[in-house]
VOBA-1610 file (N, C-alpha, C; in pm, whole numbers, padded with zeros to 5 digits, always signed):
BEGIN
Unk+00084-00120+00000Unk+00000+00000+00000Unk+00088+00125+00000Unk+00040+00195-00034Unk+00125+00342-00070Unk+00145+00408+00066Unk+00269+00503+00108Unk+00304+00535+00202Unk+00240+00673+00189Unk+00089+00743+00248Unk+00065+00877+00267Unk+00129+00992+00362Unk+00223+00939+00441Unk+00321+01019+00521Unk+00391+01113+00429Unk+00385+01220+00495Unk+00462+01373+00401Unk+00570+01459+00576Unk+00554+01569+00539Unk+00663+01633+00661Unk+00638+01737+00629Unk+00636+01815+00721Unk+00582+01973+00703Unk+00634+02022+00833Unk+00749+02127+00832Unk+00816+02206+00900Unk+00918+02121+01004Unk+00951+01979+00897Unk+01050+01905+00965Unk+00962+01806+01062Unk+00797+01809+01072Unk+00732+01746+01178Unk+00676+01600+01080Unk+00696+01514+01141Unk+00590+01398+01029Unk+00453+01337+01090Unk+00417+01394+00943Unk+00224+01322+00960Unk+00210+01190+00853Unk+00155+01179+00924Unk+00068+01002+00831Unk+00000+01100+00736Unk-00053+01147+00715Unk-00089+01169+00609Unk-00085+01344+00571Unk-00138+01416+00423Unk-00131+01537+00466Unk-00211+01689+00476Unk-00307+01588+00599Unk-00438+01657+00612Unk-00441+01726+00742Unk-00420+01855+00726Unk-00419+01935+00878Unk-00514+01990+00937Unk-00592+01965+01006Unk-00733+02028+01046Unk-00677+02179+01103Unk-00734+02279+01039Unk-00716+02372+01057Unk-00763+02439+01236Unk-00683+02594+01231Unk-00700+02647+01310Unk-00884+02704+01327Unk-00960+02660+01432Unk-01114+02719+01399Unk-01161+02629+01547Unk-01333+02609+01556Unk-01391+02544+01663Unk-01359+02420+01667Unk-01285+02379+01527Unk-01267+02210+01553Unk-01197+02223+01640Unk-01102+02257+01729Unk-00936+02257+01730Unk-00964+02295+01925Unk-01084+02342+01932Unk-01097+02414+02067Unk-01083+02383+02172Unk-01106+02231+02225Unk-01066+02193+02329Unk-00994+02037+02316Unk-01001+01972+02426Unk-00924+01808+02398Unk-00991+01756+02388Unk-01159+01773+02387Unk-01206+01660+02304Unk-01212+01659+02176Unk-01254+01786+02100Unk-01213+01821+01977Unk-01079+01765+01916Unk-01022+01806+01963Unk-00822+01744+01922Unk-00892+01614+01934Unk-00879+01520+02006Unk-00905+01383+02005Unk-00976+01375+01902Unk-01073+01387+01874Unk-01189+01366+01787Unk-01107+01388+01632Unk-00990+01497+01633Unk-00939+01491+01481Unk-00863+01350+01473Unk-00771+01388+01555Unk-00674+01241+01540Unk-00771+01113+01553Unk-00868+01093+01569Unk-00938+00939+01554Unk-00996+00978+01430Unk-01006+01081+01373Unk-01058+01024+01227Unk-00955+01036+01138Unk-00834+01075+01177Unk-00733+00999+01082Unk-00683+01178+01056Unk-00663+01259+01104Unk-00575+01404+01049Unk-00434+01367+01099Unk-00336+01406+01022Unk-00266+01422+01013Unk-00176+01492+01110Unk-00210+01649+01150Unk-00216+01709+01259Unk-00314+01794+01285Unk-00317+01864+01390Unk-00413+01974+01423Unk-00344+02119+01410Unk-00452+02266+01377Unk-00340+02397+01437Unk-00451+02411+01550Unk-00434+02452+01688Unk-00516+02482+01742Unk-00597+02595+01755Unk-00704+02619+01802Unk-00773+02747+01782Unk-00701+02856+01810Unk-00684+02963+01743Unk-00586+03067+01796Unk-00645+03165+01907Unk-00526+03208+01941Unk-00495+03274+02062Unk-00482+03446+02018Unk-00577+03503+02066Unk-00590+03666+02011Unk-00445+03726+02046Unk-00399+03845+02019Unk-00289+03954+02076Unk-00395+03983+02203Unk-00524+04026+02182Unk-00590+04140+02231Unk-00593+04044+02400Unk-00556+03928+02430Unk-00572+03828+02537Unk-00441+03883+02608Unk-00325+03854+02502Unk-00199+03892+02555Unk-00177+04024+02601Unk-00223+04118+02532Unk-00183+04247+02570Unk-00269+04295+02697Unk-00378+04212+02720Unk-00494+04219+02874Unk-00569+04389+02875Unk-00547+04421+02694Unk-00595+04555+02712Unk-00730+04543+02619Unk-00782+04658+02631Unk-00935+04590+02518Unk-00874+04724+02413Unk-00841+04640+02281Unk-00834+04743+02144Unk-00985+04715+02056Unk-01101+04717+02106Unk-01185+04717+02044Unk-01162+04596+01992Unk-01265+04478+02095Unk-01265+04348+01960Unk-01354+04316+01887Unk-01461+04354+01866Unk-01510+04337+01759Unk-01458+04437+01609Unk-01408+04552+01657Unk-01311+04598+01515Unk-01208+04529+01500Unk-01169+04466+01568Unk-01009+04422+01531Unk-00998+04278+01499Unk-01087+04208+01522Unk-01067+04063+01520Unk-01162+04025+01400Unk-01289+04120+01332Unk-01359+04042+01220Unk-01289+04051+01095Unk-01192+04056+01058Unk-01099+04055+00915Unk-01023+03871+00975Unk-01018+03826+01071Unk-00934+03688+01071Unk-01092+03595+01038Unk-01077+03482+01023Unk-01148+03339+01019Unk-01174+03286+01152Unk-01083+03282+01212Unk-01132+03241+01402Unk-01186+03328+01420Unk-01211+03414+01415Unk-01230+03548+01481Unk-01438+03511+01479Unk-01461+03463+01417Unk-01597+03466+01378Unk-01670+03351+01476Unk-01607+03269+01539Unk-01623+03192+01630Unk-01674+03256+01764Unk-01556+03338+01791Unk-01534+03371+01898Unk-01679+03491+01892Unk-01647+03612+01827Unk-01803+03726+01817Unk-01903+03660+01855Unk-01923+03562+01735Unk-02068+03503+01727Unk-02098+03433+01849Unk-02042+03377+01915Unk-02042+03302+02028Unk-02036+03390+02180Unk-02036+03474+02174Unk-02026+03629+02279Unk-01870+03583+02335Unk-01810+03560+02270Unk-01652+03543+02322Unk-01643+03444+02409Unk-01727+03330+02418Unk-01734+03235+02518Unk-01591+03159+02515Unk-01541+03135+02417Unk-01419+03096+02393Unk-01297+03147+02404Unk-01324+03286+02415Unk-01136+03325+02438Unk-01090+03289+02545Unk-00980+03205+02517Unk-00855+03191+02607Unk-00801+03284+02676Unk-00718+03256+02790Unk-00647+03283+02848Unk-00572+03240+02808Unk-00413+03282+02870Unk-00298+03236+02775Unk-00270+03079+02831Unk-00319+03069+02928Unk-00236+02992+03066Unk-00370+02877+03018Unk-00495+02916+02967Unk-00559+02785+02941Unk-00535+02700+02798Unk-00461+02825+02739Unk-00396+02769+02647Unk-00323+02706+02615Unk-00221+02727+02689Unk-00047+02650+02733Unk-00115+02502+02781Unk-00245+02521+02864Unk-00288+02407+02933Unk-00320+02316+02840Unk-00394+02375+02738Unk-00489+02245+02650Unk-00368+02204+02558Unk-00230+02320+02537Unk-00142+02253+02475Unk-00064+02102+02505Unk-00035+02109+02622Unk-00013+02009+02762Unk-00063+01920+02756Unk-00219+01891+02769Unk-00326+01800+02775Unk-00348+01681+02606Unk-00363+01830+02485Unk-00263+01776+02385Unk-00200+01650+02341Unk-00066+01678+02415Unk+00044+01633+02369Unk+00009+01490+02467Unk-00020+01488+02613Unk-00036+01407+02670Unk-00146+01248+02605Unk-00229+01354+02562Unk-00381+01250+02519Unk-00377+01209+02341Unk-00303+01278+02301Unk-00268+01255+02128Unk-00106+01231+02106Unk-00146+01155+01935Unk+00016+01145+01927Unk+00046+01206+01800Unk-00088+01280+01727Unk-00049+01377+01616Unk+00086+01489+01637Unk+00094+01541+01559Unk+00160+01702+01613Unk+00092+01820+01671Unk+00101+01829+01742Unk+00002+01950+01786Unk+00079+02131+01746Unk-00036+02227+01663Unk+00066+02337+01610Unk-00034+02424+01686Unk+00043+02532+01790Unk+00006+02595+01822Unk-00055+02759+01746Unk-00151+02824+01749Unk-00195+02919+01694Unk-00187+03097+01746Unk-00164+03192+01731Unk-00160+03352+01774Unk-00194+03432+01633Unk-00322+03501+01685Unk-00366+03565+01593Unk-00287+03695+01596Unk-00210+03776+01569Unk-00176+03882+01582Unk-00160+04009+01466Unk-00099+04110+01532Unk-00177+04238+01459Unk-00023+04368+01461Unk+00041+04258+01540Unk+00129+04394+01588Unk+00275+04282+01623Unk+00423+04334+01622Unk+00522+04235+01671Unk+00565+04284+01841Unk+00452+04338+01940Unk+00455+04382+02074Unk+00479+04279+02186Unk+00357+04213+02168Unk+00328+04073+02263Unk+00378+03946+02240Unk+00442+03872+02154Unk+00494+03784+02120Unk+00592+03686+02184Unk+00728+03751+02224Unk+00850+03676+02212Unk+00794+03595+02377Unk+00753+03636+02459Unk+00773+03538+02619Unk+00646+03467+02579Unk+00497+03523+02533Unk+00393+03405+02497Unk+00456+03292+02386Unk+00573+03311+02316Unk+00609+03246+02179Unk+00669+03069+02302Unk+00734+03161+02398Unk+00852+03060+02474Unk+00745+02989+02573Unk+00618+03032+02600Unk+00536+02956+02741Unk+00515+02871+02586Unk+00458+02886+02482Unk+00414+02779+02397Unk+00479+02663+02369Unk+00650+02701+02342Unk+00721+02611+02331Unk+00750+02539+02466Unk+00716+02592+02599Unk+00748+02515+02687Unk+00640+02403+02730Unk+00517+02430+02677Unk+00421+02393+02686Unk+00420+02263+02637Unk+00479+02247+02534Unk+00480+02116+02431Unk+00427+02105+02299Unk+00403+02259+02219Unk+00400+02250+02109Unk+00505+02207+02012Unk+00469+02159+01926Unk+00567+02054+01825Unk+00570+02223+01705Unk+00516+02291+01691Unk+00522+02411+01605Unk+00421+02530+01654Unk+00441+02635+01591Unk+00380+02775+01596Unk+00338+02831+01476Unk+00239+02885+01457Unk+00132+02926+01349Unk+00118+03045+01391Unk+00165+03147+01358Unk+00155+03319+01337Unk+00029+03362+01233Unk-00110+03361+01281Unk-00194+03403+01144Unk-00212+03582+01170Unk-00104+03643+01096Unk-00050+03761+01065Unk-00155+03856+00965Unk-00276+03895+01013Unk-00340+04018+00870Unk-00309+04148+00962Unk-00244+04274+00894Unk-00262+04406+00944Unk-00338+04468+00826Unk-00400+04551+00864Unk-00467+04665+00758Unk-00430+04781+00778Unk-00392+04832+00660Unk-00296+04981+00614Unk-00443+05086+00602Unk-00423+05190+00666Unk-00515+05264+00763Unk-00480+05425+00764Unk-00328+05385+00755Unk-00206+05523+00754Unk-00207+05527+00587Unk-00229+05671+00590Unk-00227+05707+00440Unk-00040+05716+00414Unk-00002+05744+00526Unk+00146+05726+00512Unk+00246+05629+00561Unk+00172+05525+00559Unk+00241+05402+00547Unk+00233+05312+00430Unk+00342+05308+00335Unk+00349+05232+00209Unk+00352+05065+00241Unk+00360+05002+00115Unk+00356+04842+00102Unk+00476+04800+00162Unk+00592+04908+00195Unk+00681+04799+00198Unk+00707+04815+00399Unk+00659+04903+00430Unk+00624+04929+00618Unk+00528+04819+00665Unk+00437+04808+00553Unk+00380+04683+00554Unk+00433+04570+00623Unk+00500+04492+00491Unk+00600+04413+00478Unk+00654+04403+00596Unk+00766+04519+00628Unk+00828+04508+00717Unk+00770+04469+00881Unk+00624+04477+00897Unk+00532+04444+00965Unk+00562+04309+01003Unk+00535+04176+00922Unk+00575+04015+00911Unk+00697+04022+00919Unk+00754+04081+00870Unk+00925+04071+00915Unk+00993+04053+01082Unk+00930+04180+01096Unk+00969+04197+01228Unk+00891+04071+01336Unk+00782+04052+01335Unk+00703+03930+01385Unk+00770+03825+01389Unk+00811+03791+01251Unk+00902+03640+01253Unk+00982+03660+01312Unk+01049+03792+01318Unk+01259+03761+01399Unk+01232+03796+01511Unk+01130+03821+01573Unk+01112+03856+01700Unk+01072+03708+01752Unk+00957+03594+01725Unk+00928+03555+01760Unk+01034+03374+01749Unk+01100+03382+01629Unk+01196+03341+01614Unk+01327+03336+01714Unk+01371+03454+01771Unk+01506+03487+01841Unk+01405+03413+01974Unk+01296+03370+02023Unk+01263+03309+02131Unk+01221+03167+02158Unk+01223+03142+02028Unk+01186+02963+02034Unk+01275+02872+01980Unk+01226+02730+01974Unk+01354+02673+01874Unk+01264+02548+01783Unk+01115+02605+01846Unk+01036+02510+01757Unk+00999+02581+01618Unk+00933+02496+01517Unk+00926+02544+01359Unk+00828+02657+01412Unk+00823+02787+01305Unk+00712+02904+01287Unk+00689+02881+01169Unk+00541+02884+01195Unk+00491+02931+01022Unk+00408+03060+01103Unk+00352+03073+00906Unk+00310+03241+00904Unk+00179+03152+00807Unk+00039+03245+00854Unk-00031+03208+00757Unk-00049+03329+00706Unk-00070+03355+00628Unk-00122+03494+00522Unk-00210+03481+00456Unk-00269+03618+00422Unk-00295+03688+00262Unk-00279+03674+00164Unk-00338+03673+00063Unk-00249+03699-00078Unk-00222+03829-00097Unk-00277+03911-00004Unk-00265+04047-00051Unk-00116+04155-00044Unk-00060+04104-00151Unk+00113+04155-00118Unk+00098+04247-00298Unk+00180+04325-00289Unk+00229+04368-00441Unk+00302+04222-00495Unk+00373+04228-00436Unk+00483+04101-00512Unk+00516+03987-00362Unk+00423+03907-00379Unk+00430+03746-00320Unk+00540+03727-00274Unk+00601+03663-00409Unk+00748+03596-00437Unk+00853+03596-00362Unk+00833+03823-00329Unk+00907+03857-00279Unk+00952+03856-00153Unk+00812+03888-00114Unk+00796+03895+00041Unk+00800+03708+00105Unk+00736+03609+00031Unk+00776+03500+00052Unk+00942+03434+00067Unk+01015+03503-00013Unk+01186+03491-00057Unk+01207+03576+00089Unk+01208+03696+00112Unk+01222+03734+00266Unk+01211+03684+00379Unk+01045+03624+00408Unk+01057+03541+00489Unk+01131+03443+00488Unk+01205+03395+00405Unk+01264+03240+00424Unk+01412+03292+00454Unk+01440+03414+00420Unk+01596+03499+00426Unk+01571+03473+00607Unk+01485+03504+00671Unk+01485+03497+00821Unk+01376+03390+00878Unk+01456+03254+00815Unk+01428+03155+00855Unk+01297+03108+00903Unk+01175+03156+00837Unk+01032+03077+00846Unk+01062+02960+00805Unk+01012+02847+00849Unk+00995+02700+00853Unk+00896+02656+00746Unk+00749+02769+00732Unk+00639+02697+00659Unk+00564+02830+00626Unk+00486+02805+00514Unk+00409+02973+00493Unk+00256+02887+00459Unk+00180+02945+00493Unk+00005+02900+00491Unk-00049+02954+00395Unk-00115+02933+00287Unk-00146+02980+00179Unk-00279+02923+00137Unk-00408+03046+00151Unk-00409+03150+00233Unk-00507+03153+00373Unk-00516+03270+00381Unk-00607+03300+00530Unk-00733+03333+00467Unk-00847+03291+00520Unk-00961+03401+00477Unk-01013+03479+00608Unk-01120+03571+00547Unk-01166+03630+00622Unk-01308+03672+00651Unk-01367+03707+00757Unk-01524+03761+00771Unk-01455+03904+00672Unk-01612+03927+00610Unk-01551+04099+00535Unk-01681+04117+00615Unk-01615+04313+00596Unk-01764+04388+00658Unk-01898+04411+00554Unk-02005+04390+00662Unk-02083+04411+00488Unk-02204+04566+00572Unk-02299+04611+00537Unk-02390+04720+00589Unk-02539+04682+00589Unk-02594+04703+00733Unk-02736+04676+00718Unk-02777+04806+00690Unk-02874+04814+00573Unk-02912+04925+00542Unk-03058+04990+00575Unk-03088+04847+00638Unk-03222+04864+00737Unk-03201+04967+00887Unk-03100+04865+00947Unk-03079+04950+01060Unk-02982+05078+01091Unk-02859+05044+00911Unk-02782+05173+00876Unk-02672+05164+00990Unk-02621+05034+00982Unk-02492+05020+01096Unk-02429+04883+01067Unk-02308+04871+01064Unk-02194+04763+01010Unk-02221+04662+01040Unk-02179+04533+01012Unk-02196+04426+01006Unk-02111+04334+00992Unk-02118+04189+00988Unk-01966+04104+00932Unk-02049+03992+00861Unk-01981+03953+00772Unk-02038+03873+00686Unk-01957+03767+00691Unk-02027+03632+00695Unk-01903+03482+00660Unk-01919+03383+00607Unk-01905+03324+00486Unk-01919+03196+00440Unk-01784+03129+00427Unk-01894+02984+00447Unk-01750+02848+00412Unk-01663+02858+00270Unk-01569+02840+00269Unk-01472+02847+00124Unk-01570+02800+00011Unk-01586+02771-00099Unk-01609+02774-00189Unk-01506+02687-00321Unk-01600+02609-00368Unk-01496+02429-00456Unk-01387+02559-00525Unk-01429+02678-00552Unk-01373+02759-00754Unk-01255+02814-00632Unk-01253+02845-00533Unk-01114+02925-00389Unk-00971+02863-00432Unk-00999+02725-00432Unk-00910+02651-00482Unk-00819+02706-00541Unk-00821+02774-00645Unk-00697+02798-00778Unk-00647+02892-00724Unk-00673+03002-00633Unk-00539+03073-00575Unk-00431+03060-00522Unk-00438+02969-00407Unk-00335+02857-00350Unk-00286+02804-00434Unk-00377+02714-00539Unk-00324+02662-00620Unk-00223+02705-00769Unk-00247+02837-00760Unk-00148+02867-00853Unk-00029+02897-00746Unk-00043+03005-00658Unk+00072+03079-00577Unk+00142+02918-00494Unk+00124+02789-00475Unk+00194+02724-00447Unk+00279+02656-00543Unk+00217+02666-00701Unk+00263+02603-00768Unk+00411+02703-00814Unk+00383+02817-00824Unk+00463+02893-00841Unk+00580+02970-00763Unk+00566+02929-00644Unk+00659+02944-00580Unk+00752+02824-00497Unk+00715+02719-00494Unk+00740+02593-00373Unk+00883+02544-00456Unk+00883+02568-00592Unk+01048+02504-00639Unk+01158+02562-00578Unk+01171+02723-00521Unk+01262+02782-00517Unk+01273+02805-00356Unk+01166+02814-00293Unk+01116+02832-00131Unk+01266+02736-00067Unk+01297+02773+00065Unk+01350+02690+00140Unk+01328+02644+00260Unk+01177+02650+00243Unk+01045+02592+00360Unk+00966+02537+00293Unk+00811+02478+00380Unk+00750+02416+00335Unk+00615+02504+00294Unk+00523+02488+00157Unk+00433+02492+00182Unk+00338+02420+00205Unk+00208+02511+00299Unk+00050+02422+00328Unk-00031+02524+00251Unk-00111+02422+00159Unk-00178+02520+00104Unk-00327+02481+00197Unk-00409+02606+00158Unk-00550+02612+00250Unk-00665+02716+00198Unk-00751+02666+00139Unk-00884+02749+00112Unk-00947+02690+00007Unk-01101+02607-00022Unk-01125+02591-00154Unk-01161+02396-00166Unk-01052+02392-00049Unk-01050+02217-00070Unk-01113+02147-00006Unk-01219+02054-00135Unk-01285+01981-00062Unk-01276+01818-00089Unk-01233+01795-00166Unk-01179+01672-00210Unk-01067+01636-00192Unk-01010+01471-00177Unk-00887+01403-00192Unk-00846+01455-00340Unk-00954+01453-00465Unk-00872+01512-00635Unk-00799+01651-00592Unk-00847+01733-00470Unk-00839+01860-00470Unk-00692+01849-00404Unk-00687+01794-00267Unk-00540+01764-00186Unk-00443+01707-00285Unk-00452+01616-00391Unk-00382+01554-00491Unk-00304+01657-00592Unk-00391+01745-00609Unk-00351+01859-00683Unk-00266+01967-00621Unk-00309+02027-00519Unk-00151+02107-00428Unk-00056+02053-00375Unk-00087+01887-00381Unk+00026+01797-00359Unk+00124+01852-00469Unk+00090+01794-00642Unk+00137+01826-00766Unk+00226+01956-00742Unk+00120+02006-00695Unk+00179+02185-00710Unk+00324+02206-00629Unk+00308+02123-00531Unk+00438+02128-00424Unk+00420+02152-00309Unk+00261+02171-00252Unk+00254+02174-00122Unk+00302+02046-00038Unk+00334+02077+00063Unk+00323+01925+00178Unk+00255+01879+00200Unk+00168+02010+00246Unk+00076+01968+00337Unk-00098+02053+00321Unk-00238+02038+00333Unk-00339+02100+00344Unk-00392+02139+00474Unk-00445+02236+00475Unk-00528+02272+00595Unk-00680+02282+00596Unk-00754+02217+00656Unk-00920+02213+00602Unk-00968+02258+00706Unk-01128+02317+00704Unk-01185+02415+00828Unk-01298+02339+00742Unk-01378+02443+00646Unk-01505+02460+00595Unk-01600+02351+00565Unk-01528+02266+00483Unk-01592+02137+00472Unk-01600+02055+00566Unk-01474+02038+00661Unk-01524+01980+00786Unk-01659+02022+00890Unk-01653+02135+00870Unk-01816+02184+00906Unk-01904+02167+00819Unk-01922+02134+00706Unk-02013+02119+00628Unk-02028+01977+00582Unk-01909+01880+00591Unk-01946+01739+00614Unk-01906+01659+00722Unk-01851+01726+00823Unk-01826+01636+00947Unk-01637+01581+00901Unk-01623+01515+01033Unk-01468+01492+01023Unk-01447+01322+00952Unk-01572+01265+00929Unk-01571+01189+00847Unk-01486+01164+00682Unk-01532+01304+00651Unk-01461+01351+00549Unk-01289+01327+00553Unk-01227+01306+00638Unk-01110+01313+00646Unk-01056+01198+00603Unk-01115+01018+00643Unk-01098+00907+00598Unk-01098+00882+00466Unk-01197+00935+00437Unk-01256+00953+00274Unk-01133+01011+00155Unk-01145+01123+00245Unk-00967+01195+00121Unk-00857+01115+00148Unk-00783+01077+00290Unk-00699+00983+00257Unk-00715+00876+00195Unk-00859+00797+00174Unk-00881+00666+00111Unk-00851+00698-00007Unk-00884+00835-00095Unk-00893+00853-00252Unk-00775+00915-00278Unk-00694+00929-00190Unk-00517+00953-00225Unk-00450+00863-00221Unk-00434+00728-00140Unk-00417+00632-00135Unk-00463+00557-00279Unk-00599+00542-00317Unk-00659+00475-00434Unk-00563+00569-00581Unk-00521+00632-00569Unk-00496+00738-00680Unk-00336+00742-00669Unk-00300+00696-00573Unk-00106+00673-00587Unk-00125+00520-00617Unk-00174+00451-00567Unk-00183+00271-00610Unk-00196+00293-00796Unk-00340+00379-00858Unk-00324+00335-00973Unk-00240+00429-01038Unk-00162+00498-01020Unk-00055+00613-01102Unk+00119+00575-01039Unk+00085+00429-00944Unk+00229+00345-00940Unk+00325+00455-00832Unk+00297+00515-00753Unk+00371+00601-00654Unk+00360+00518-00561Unk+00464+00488-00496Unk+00501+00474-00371Unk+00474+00542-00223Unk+00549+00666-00287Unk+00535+00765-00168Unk+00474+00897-00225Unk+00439+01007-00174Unk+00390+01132-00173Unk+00518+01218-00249Unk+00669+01204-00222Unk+00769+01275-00245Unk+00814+01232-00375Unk+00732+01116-00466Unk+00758+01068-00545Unk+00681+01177-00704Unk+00577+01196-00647Unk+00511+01289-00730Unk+00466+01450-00651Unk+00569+01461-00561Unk+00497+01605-00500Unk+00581+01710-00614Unk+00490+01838-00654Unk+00602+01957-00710Unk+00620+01888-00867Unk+00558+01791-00897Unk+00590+01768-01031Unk+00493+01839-01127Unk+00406+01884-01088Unk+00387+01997-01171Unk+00346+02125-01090Unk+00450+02179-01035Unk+00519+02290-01024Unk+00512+02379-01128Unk+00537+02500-01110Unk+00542+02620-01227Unk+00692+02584-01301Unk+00800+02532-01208Unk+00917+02494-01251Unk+00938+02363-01324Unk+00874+02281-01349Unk+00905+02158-01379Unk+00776+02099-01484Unk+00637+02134-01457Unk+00546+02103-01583Unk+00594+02163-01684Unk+00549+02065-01771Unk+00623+02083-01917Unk+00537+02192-02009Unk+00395+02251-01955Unk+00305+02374-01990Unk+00262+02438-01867Unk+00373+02512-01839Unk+00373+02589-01722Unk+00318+02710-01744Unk+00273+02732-01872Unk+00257+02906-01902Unk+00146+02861-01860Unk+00060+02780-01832Unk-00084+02816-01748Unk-00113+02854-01659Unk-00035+02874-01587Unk-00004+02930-01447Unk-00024+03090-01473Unk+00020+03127-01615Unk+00076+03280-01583Unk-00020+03348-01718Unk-00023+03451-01754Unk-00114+03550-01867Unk-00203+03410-01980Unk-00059+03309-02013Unk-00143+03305-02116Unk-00256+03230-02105Unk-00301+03119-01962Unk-00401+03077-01951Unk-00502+03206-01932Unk-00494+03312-01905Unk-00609+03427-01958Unk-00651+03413-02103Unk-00538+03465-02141Unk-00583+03481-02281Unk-00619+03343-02392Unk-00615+03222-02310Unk-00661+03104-02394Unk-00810+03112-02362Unk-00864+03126-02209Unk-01006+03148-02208Unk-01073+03190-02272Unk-01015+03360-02253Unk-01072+03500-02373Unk-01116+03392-02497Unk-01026+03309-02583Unk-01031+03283-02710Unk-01126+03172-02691Unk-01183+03102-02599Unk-01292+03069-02583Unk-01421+03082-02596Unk-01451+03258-02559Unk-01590+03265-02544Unk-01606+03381-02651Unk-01486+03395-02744Unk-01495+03455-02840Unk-01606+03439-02968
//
């Protein structure tokens, strides 16, 4: 039988299905409940700044642009952690499972970080998950103050641990590539590709803001799926790609692209963690008849670097459509 084990930030999973950071992830029965249906690893529910800093920056402005974040509102914050119940369920974790357990911090700012980064690692996380969105607000702050935003986050939070960091992100950069090639200049382990988010939307009944949220969507897919394909040859970390996927054909395909590893939320709420047996069964069925052995045997083979019609990746699959509906 084919070996579904992959490695993602130097950690190894049986297979490479990561139940994402969200309500799955929230306590130890949850965690338990992933690892018996067969995930790979868990990220756990993240951990606000606004907990760490013990100050109130307005949370309902500050927290509806993340994906956890919508848990927590909707739920009157019944769920935010403390840091210390956090460290705890990390503990409990590691004790009651034998997945990897990746710890989560939603943050906004590189202030609070470096001593919560070190209770995590003392805790017994096997990795750290930075899900990093700021919003540019300052008419005089350019893209690249931005930038320098995630920069500073990683080497801060980096100079305090010695377990892997990833970063989940945005796509929203001028140039990806670039800022991806940076992070790896200061040693990120793994980059998450991508984050979504609640957007704001307006009741025009009552004439006052709102947050809006749906589950990913099958067509989400091809963003990850291009930006992993196009960057993972040259990276000197791992990618996880995440948004869109709801199928084992779908995990098979950012495999191709060069991811390691997937991260799933949406569909697990929309079909239960059942779903998880199911995609490893049809990755398994699909390396048996295409003669792979292992996952590393066909991961990145069609890459932007290595498929032999790679220009689909880039303008000219536009302009082959266009000549489509011409």
């Amino acid at each position: 039988m084919p070996d579904c084990s992959t490695s993602y930030m130097g950690l190894r999973l049986r297979n490479p299905i990561i139940v994402a950071s969200s309500g799955l992830t929230r306590n130890i029965d949850h965690v338990m409940a992933c690892e018996r249906a067969g995930a790979g690893a868990v990220v756990l529910k993240s951990l606000f700044e606004e907990v760490l800093a013990r100050q109130d920056y307005g949370l309902k402005e500050s927290t509806v642009d993340h994906t956890e974040a919508y848990d927590y509102y909707y739920a009157h914050l019944e769920l935010l952690y403390g840091s210390k119940d956090y460290t705890d369920l990390i503990r409990e974790a590691k004790v009651k499972t034998s997945i990897p357990v990746i710890a989560s911090i939603n943050c906004v700012s590189a202030e609070w970080w470096p001593d919560f980064a070190a209770q995590v690692e003392a805790a017994g996380a096997d990795a750290l998950e930075l899900n990093v969105f700021a919003t540019a607000t300052d008419l005089t702050v350019d893209g690249r103050q931005m930038e320098e935003l995630y920069y500073r986050i990683l080497t801060t939070v980096k100079s305090k641990v010695g377990i892997p960091v990833a970063l989940k992100i945005s796509p929203y950069f001028s140039s990806l590539p670039n800022v991806a090639v940076e992070l790896g200049r200061r040693d990120l382990d793994g980059l998450v590709l991508f984050n979504r988010f609640t957007q704001p939307d307006i009741d025009i009944k009552e004439r006052k803001l709102k947050t809006t949220f749906t589950w990913s969507s099958a067509d989400e897919i091809h963003l990850p799926l291009r930006w992993t394909a196009m960057m993972s040859h040259y990276l000197p970390y791992d990618l996880c790609a995440s948004t869109g996927i709801k199928s084992a054909e779908d995990v098979i395909k950012l495999l191709l692209a060069g991811a390691s590893s997937v991260q799933l939320a949406s569909v697990l709420y929309q079909k239960g963690l059942d779903i998880i047996p199911e995609m490893v069964a049809g990755i398994t069925e699909w390396m048996t008849q295409q003669h792979y052995d292992r996952i590393d045997d066909f991961r990145g083979s069609l890459s932007f670097h290595r498929a032999d019609d790679a220009a689909h990746y880039l303008r000219s699959q536009f302009m082959e459509k266009i000549r489509e509906v011409e």
